[in-house]
N, C-alpha and C positions, 0 to 999 in steps of 0.2 A: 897772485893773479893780477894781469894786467889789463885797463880800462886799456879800448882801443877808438879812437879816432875816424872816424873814416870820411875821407875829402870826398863828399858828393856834392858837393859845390861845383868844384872846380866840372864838370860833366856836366853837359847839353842833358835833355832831360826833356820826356813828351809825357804829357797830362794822359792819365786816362780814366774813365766813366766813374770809376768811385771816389775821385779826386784824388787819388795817390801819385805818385810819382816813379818811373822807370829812371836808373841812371847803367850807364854802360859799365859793364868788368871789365877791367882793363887785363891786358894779356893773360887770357884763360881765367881761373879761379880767382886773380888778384883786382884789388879795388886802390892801391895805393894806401894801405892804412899806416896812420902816422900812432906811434905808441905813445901813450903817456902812461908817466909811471905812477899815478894813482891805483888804491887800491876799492873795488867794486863798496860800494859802500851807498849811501843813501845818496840819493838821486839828484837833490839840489844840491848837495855838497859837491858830487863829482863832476856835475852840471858846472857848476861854480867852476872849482878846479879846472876842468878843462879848456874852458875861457880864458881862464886867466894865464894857462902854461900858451895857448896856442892863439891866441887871439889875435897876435902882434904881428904873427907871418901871414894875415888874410890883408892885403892890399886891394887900393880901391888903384882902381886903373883907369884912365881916361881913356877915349879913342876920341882923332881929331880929323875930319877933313882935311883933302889938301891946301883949302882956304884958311884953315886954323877954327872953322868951327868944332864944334862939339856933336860927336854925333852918337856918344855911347858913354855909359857907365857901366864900370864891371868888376867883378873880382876876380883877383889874382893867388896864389899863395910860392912864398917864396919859401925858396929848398934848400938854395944854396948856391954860394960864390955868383952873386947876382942873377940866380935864374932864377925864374918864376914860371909856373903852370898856369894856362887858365883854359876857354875855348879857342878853337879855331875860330868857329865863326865870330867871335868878340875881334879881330884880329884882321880881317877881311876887310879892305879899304879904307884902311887909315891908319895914323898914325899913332903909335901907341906910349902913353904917357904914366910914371906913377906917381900917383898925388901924395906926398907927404906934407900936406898941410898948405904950407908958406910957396914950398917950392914941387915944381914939376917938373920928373926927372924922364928923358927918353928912355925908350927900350926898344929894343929890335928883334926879330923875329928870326930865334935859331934854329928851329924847328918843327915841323908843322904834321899831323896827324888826322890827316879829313876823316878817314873812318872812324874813329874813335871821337872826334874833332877834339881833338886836345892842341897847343900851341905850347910850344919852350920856348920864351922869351929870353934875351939878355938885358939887365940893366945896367944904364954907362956909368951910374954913380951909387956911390957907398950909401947899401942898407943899417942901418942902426938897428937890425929886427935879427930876431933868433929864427933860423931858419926850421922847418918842419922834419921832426927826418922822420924819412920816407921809408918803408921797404915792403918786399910783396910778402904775404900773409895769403891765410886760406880765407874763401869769399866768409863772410857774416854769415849767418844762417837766421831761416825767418826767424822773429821772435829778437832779436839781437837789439838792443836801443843804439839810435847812432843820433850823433849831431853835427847837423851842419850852421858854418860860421861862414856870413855872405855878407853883400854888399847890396841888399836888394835896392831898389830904385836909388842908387846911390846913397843907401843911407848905410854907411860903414860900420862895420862888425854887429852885426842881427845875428843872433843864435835861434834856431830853433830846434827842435829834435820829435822823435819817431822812432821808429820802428822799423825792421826789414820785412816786408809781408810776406813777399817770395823771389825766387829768380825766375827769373824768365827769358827763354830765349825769343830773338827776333830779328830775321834779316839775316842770321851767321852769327850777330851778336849777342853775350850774356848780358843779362840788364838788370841788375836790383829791381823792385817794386819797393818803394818808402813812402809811408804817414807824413814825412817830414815837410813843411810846407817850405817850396823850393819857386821862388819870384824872381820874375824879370830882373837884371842887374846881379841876379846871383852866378850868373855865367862866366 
């Protein structure tokens, strides 16, 4: 059996009353879940494990004013051959940068999804990171433990983890409910 992953980071995400978190299903039943090939097993270990297989493809992403300020911190996760997922609205008025440390690399904007607000970025220069692979899967079911790996207030690769409470629909769209604590900058 396979631990499974699922990027609810990368998805906008509205608070509600018992402090949990809603994130949107992306086309129908599917959440984008990235497999790892751990086997279910105790909870800090595959905690552990899964950090450390997938950690490398959560990028901290800058947004810049036309001036060259800084107007945002965010996380991205990279898929493949320089793309990367993250929000729309991360992506809205500015210009978007990836920080690998020393250096900071442009990315451009190849795709844009307001409904869902999702963003496919291009990056102009060579990732050193393993990319995430992707594929659609059936939604999580409550009960299901999921971890998200973010960027909150820019502070790069924060794990937390949760729970799936329920789905919920709203607006036409399906939405996870998660335990998981999901902060500004995790966008």
């Amino acid at each position: 059996m396979k631990a499974r992953l699922f990027l609810l980071a990368a998805f906008s995400f509205l608070p509600v009353c018992s402090g949990e978190t809603v994130v949107p299903l992306i086309a129908g039943p599917a959440v984008l879940p990235a497999f790892s090939r751990h086997l279910l097993g105790d909870d800090r270990e595959q905690a552990s494990s899964i950090y450390s297989e997938h950690s490398g493809a959560v990028l901290l992403l800058i947004v810049r004013s036309e001036s060259g300020e800084e107007i945002a911190r965010a996380t991205g996760f990279f898929i493949a051959d320089g793309r990367i997922v993250t929000n729309e609205h991360v992506v809205r008025g500015g210009a978007v940068f990836v920080d690998l440390g020393a250096i900071k690399v442009p990315a451009s904007v190849e795709r844009i999804d307001e409904f869902n607000d999702l963003a496919l970025l291009r990056c102009s220069g060579e990732l050193a990171v393993n990319p995430l692979r992707i594929s659609k899967g059936d939604a999580p079911s409550p009960g299901t433990t999921i971890y998200s790996i973010s960027n909150p207030a820019g502070l790069e690769r924060s794990m937390s983890t949760g729970v799936v409470s329920a789905i919920r629909e709203l607006s036409g769209r399906k939405l996870l409910q998660i335990t998981a604590p999901i902060s500004p900058g995790s966008s």
